[in-house]
Every structure is written in C-alpha cells, then in structure tokens.
MARLUMMI-475680 format. One record per residue (C-alpha): residue number from 1; residue in one letter; x negated, y, z. Coordinates in nm, 3 decimals. Each point is the difference from the previous one (the first is absolute). Last residue first. Layout:
<rs>
@resi:NUM&resn:a&c1:X&c2:Y&c3:Z
...
</rs>
This chain:
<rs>
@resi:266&resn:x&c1:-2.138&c2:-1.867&c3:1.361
@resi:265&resn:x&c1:0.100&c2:0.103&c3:0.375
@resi:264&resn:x&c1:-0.052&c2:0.355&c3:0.078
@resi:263&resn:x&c1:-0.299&c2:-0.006&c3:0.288
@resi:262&resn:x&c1:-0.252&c2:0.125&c3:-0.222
@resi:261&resn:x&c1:0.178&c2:0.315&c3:-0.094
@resi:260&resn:x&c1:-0.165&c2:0.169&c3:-0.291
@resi:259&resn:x&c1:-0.052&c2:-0.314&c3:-0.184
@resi:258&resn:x&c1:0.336&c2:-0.056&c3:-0.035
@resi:257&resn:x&c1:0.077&c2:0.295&c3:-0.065
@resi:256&resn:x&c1:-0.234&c2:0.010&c3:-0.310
@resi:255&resn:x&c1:0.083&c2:-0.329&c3:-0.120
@resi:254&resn:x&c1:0.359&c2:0.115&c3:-0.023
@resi:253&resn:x&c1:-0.057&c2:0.303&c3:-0.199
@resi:252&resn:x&c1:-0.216&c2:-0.122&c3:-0.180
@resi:251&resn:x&c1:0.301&c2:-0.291&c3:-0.096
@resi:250&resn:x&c1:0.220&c2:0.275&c3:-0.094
@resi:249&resn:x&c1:-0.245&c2:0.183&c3:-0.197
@resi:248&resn:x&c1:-0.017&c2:-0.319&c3:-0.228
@resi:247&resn:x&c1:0.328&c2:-0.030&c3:0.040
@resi:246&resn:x&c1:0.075&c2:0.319&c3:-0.179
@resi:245&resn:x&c1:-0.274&c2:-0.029&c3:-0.253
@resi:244&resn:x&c1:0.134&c2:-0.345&c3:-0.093
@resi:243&resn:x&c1:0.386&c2:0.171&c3:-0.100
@resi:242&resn:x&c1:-0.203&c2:0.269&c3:-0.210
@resi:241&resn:x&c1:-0.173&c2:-0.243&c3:-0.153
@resi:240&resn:x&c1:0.320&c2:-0.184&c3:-0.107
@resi:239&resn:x&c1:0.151&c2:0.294&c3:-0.139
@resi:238&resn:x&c1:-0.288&c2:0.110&c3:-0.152
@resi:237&resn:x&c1:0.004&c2:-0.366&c3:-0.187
@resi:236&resn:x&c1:0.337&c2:0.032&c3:-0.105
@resi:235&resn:x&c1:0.283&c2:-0.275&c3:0.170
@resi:234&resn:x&c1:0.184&c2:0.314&c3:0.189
@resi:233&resn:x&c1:0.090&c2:0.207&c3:-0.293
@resi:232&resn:x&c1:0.165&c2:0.346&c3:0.064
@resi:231&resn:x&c1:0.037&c2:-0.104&c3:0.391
@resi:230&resn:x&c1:-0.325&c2:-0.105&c3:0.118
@resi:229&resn:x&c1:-0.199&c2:0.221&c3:-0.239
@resi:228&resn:x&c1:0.154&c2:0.271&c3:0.170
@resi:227&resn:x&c1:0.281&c2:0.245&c3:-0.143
@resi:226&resn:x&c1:0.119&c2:0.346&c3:-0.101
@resi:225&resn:x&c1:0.048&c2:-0.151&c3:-0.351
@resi:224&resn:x&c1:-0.336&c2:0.198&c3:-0.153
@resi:223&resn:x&c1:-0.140&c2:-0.127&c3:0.293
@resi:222&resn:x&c1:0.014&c2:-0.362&c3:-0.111
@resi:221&resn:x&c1:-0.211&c2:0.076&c3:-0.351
@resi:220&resn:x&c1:-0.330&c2:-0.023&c3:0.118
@resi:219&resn:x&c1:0.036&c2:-0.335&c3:0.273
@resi:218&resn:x&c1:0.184&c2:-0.120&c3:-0.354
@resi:217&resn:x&c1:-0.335&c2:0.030&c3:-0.207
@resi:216&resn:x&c1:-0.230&c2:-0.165&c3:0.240
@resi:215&resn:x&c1:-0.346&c2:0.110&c3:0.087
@resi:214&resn:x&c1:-0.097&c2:-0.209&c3:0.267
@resi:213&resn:x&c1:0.079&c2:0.024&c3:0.416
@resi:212&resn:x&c1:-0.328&c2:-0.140&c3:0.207
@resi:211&resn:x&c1:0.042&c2:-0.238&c3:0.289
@resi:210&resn:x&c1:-0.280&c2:-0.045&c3:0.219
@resi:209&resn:x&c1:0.033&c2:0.314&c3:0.091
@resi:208&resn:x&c1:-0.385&c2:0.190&c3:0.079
@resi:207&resn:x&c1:-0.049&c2:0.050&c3:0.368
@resi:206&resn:x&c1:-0.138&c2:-0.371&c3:-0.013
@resi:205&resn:x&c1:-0.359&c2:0.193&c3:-0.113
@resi:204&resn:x&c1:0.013&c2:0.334&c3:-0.066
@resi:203&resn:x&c1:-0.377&c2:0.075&c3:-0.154
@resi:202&resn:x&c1:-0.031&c2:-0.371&c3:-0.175
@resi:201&resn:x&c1:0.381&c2:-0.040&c3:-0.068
@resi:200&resn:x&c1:0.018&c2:0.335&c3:-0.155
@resi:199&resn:x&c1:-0.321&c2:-0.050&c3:-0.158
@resi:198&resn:x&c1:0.085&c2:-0.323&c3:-0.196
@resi:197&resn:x&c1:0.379&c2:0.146&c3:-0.062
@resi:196&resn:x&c1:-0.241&c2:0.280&c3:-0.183
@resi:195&resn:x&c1:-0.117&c2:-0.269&c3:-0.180
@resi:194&resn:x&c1:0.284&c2:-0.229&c3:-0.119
@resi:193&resn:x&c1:0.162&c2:0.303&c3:-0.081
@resi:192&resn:x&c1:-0.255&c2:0.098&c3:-0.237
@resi:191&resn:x&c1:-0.015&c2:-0.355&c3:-0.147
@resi:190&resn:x&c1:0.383&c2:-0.005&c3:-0.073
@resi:189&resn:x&c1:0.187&c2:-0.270&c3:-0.071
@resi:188&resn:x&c1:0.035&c2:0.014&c3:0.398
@resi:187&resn:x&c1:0.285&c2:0.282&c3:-0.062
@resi:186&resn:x&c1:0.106&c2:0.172&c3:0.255
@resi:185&resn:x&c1:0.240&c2:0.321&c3:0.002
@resi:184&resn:x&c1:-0.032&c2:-0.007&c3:0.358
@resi:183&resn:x&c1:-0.305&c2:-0.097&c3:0.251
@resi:182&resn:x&c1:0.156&c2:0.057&c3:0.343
@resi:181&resn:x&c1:-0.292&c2:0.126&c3:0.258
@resi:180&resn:x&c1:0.127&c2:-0.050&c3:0.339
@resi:179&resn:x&c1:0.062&c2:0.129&c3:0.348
@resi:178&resn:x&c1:-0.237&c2:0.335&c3:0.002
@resi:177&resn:x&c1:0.019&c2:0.087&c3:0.345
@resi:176&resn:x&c1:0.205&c2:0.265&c3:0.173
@resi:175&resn:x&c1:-0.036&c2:-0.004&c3:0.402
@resi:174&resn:x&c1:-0.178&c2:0.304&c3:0.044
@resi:173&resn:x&c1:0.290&c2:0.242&c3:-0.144
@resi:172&resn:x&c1:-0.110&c2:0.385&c3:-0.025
@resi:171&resn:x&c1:-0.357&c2:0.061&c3:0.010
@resi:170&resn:x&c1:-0.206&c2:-0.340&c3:-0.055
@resi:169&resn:x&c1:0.270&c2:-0.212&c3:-0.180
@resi:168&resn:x&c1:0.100&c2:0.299&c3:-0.222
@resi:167&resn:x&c1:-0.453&c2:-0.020&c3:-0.073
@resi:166&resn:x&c1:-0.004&c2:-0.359&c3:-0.046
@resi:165&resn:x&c1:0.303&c2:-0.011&c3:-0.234
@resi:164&resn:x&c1:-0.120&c2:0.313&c3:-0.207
@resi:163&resn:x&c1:-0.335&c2:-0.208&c3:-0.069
@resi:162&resn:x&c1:0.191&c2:-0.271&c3:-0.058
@resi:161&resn:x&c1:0.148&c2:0.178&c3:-0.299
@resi:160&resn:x&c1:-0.282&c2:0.150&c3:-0.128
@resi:159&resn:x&c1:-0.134&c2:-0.373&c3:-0.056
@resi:158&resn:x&c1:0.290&c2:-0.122&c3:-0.138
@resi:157&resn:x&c1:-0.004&c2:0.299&c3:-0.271
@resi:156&resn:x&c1:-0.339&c2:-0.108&c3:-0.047
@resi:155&resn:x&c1:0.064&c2:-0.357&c3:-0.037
@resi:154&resn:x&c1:0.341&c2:0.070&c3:-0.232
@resi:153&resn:x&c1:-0.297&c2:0.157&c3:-0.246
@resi:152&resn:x&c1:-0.098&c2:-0.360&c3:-0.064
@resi:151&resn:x&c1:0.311&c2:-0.178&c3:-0.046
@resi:150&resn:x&c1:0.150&c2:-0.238&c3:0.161
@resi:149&resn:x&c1:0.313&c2:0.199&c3:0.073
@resi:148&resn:x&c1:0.144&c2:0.066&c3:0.298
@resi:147&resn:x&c1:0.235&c2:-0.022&c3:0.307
@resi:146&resn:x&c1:-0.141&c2:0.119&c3:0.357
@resi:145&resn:x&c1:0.215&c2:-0.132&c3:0.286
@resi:144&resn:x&c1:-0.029&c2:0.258&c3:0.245
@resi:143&resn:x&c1:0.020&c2:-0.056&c3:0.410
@resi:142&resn:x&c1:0.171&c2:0.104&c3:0.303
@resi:141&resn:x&c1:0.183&c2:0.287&c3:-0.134
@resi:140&resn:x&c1:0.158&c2:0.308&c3:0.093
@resi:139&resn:x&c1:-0.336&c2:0.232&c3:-0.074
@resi:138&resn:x&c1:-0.017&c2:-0.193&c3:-0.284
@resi:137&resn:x&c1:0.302&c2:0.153&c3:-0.152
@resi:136&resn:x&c1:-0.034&c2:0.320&c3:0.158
@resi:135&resn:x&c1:-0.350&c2:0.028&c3:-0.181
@resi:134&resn:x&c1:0.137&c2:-0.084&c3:-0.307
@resi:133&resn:x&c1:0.279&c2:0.252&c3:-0.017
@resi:132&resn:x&c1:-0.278&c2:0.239&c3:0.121
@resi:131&resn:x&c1:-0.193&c2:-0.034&c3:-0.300
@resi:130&resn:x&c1:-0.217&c2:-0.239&c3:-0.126
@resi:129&resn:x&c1:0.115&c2:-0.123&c3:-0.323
@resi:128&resn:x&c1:0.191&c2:-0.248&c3:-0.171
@resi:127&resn:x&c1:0.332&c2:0.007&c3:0.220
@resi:126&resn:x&c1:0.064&c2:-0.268&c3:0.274
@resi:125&resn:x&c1:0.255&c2:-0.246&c3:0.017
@resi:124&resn:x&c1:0.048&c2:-0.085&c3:0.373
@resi:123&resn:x&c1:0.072&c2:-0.367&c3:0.099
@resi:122&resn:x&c1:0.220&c2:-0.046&c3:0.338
@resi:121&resn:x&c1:0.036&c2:-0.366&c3:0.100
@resi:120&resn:x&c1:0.212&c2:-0.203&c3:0.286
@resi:119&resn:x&c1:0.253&c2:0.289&c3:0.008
@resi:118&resn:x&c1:0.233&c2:0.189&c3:0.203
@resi:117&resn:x&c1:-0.250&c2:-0.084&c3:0.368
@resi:116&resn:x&c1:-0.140&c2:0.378&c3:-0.024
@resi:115&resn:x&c1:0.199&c2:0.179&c3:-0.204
@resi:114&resn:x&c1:-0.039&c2:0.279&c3:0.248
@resi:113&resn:x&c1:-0.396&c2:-0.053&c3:-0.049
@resi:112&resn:x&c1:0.025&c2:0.084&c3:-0.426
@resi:111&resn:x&c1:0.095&c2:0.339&c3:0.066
@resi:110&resn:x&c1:-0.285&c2:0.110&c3:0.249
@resi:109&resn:x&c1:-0.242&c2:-0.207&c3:-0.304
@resi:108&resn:x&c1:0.169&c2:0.195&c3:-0.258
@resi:107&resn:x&c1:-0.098&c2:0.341&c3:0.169
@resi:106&resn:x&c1:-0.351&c2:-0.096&c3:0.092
@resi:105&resn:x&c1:-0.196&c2:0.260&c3:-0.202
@resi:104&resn:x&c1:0.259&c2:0.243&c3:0.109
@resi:103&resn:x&c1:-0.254&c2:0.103&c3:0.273
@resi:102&resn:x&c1:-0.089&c2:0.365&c3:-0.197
@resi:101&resn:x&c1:0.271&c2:0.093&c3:-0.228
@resi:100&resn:x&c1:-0.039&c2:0.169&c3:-0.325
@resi:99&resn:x&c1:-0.190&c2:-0.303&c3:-0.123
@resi:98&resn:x&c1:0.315&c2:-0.227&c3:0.079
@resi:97&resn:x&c1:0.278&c2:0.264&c3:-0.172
@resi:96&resn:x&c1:-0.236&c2:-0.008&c3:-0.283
@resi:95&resn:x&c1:0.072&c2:-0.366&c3:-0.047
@resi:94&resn:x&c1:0.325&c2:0.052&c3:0.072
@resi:93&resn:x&c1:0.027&c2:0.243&c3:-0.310
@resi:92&resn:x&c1:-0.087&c2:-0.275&c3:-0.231
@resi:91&resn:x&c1:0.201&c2:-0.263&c3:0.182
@resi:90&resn:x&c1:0.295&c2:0.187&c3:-0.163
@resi:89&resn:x&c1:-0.131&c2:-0.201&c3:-0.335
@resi:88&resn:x&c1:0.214&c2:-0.313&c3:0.154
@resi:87&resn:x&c1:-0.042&c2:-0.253&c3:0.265
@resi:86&resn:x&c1:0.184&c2:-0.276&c3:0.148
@resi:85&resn:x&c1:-0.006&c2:-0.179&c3:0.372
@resi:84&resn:x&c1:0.129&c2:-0.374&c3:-0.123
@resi:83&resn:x&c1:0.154&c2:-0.209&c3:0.134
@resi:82&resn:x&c1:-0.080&c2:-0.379&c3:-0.147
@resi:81&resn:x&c1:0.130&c2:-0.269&c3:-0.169
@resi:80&resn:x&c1:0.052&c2:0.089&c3:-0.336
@resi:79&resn:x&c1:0.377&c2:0.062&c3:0.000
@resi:78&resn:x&c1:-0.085&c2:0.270&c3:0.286
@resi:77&resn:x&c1:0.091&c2:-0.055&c3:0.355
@resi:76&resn:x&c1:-0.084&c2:0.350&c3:0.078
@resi:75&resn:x&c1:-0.078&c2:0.306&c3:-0.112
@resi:74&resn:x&c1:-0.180&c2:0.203&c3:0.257
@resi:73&resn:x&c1:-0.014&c2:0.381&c3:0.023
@resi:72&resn:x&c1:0.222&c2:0.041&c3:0.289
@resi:71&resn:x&c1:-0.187&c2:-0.267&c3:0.223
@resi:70&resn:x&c1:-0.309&c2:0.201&c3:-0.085
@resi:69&resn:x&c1:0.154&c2:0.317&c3:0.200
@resi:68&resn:x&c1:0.030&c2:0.301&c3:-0.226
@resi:67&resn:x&c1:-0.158&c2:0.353&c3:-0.024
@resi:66&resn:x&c1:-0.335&c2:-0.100&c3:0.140
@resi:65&resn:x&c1:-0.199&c2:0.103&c3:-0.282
@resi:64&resn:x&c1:-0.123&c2:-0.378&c3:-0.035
@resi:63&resn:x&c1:0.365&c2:-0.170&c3:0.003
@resi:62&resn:x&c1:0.147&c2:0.254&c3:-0.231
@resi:61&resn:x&c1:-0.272&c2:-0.049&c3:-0.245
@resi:60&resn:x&c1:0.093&c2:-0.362&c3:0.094
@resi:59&resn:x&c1:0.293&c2:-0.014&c3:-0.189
@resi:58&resn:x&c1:0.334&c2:0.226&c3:0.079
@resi:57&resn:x&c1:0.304&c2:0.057&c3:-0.246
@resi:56&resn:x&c1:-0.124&c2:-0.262&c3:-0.335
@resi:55&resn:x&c1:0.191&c2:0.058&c3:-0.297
@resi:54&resn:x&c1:-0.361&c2:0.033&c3:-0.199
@resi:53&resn:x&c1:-0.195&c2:-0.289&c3:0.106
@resi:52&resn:x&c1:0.288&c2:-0.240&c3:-0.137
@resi:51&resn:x&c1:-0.057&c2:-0.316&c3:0.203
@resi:50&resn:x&c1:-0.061&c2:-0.333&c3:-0.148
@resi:49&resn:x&c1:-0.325&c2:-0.070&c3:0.178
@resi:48&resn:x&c1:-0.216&c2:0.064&c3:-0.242
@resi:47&resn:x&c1:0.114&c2:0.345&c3:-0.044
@resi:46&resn:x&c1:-0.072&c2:0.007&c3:0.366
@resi:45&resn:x&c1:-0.373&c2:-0.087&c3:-0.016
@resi:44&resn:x&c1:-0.009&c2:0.230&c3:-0.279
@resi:43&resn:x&c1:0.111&c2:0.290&c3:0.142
@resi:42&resn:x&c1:-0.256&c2:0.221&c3:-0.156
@resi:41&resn:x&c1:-0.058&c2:0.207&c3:0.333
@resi:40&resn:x&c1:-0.223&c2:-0.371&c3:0.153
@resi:39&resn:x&c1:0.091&c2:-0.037&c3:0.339
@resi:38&resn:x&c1:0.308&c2:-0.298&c3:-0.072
@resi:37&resn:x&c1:0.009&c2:-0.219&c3:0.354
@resi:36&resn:x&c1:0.108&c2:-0.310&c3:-0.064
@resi:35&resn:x&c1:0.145&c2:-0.151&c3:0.362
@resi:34&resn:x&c1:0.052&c2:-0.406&c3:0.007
@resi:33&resn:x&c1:0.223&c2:-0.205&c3:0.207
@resi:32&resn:x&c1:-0.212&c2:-0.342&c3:-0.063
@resi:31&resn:x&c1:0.216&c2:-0.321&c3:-0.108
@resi:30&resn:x&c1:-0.218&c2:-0.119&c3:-0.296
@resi:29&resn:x&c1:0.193&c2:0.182&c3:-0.234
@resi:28&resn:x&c1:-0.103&c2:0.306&c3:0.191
@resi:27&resn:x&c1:-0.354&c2:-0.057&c3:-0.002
@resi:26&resn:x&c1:0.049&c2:-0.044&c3:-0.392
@resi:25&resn:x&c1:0.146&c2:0.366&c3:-0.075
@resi:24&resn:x&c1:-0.211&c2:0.205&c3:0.203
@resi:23&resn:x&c1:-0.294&c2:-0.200&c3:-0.177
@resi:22&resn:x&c1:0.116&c2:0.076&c3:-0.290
@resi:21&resn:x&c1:0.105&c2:0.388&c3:0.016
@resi:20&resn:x&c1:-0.355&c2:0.044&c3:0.206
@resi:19&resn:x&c1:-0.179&c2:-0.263&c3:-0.270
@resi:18&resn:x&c1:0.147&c2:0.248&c3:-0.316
@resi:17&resn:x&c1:-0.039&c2:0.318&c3:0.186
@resi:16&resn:x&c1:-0.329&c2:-0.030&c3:0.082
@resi:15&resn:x&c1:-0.088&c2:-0.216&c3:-0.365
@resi:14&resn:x&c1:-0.384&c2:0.155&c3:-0.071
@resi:13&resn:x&c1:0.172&c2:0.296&c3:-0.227
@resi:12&resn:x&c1:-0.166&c2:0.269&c3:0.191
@resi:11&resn:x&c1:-0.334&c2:-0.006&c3:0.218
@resi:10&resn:x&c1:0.072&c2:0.146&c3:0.346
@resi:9&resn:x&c1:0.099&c2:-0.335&c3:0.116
@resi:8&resn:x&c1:0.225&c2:-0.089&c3:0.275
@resi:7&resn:x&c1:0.282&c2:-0.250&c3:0.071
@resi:6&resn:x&c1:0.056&c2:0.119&c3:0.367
@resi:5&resn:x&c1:0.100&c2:-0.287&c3:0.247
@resi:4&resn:x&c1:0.164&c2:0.033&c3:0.317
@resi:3&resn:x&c1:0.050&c2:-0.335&c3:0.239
@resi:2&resn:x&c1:0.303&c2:0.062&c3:0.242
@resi:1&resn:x&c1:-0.122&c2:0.008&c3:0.363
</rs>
C-alpha cells in the first residue's frame, strides 16, 4: 500500500504548504516517486511548484466532482521532482459540490486506489480550515504530519486539530493517526519555543520530529521562483532541513514495518 500523508493544520501560516512543497521535493531526490496533492483553492501548493494555476484544463476540482479521472489531472515528471495533482480557486465550487453530495466524503480516496502501486509516497496539502476539502483529504490518508509554530496559541489550534483527527478516525477512516508533530519556523534562541517544544515533547512524546526546519530567508523566497528549497538554493539551512525531515520519515517508516512484521529480517 502506498503511504498517504495529509499536511494538516487548521491554524494558517504554520508552513503546510511550505513542508508539503519540501518534503514532496526531497523524497524525490532521494529516489521516491512522489504524488503532491494541491487541496487548498489558493493554488499555492502548485504555484510552488512551477505551474501556472491559471492555464490549468482539469485539477482536482475535476477529480472530486467526478468529471475527470485522476490520471487526467496529473502533471508529471515535473522539474522539481515530483507530479503533482494541482489546484486552483475552482476548488471553491468543488467544495460545495462535496456537501451537496452525500458519500462523496471519500471521493479522493476512490481516486487515489487506481494509482495504487504509481508511487512510493502521496502527501496531500490541505486547506486551513475544516471543510469538506479537509475531510476528503484525511479521509484518503493514513496519517497527518502536523507542522507548527512554537507558539502558545499554535497549542490550541493543535489541540482542535486532534480533536478533528480522532473524531474523522472514528466515523469515516479508522486507520488515520496523527504521524508527527514538525516544529517549523524554529528558533531555539527563543525561550518560548524552548517551552512549548518542552510540552510538545512531554504530551507527544517521539511523535514529535526530531528534526525541526528554522526560519530561513531563502526557504521564504523559493516559491516566488516556482521552486523548492532543494532546487532554488540547495546548501540553505531550510533546504537542508527539509532534506533531514524526509529521511527522518523514511527511516519511521522503516522501523515501523519492521516492527510490524516480526518475521522480516532486520
């Protein structure tokens, strides 16, 4: 089964886009044949990607309302390393398409099993709210990787967000699970960082990354270019976070299969 991951959090500005652009991006320099999946109407995932938003014929507002197959909608072997499944402000009126349609929670995840065996990772970029876009997201996934600030309110927002994790996992997708807590915009300079990293660790325990991505000047300014950190300037620090997150996953991943099947050799 390919491994789908939703880079979720209803607060705004946290880095979703950012770490679901960069991680795309670094998986797939490290030999993975990666999915991006742009489900946030302002396009920014795709943007980010190098694609014009607005010359696009189908994204996955086509995909969700059923009017186009998903392996219509993908662009693929992009200069950044990745396909990508793009989105634009038509996802608007998807979105009510889903709430006007009872069942059609589940629309992405019926699309995403005929690509089953295309790719070694999906990540899903979702929007910053909770709204049907987001629900299909996670209702598709496996797991969320939660990026976010070290700040207090970002413990609320984290809060309401697991609480909307628990509850998708209890009525529409059982096996989602929260896979990780990525601290972003970090700065260990800090005190207040220093202490809500204290209670991340403390309440989340090894589900929080060891690796943390800082605030770096040239991770901000490589969408503007239509490119990841990776490519606009591979030696920066977000770069090189970026590029440690994605092993770091990697190596879960690993661990975790292991462990699930006790007689797979180490």
């Amino acid at each position: 089964m390919t491994p789908v991951y939703a880079i979720a959090n209803q607060k705004g500005g946290v880095g979703k886009t950012t770490t679901s652009v960069n991680l795309s991006a670094s998986l797939g320099h490290l030999g993975k044949r990666v999915l991006l999946i742009d489900m946030d109407p302002q396009g920014n995932g795709t943007t980010g990607s190098g694609v014009d938003k607005n010359a696009l014929e189908n994204t996955v507002c086509e995909v969700l309302s059923q009017q186009t197959a998903i392996k219509d909608a993908i662009i693929k072997e992009l200069p950044c390393g990745y396909d990508l499944l793009p989105a634009n402000g038509d996802l608007t009126a998807a979105d009510v398409y889903l709430i006007n349609h009872p069942g059609s929670e589940k629309n992405l995840k019926n699309s995403l099993e005929k690509l089953e065996n295309v790719y070694d990772v999906i990540i899903i970029d979702c929007p910053p709210a909770l709204n049907m876009l987001t629900v299909n997201a996670l209702a598709a996934s496996d797991s969320v990787i939660i990026p976010m600030q070290c700040e207090y309110y970002a413990l609320e927002g984290l809060s309401d967000l697991v609480g909307t994790i628990a509850k998708i996992s209890k009525t529409v997708n059982p096996q989602l699970r929260v896979e990780g807590i990525l601290r972003t915009m970090y700065d260990p300079r800090n005190t207040l960082t220093n202490e809500v990293s204290n209670q991340l660790h403390e309440y989340f325990g090894d589900r929080v990354y060891q690796t943390s991505i800082p605030r770096n000047v040239r991770l901000a300014e490589a969408p503007s270019y239509g490119l990841p950190a990776l490519m606009f300037d591979r030696h920066s620090k977000g770069a090189i976070a970026y590029l440690g997150m994605a092993e770091e996953l990697l190596r879960r991943t690993r661990r975790r299969s292991v462990t699930s099947n006790p007689y797979k050799p180490n």
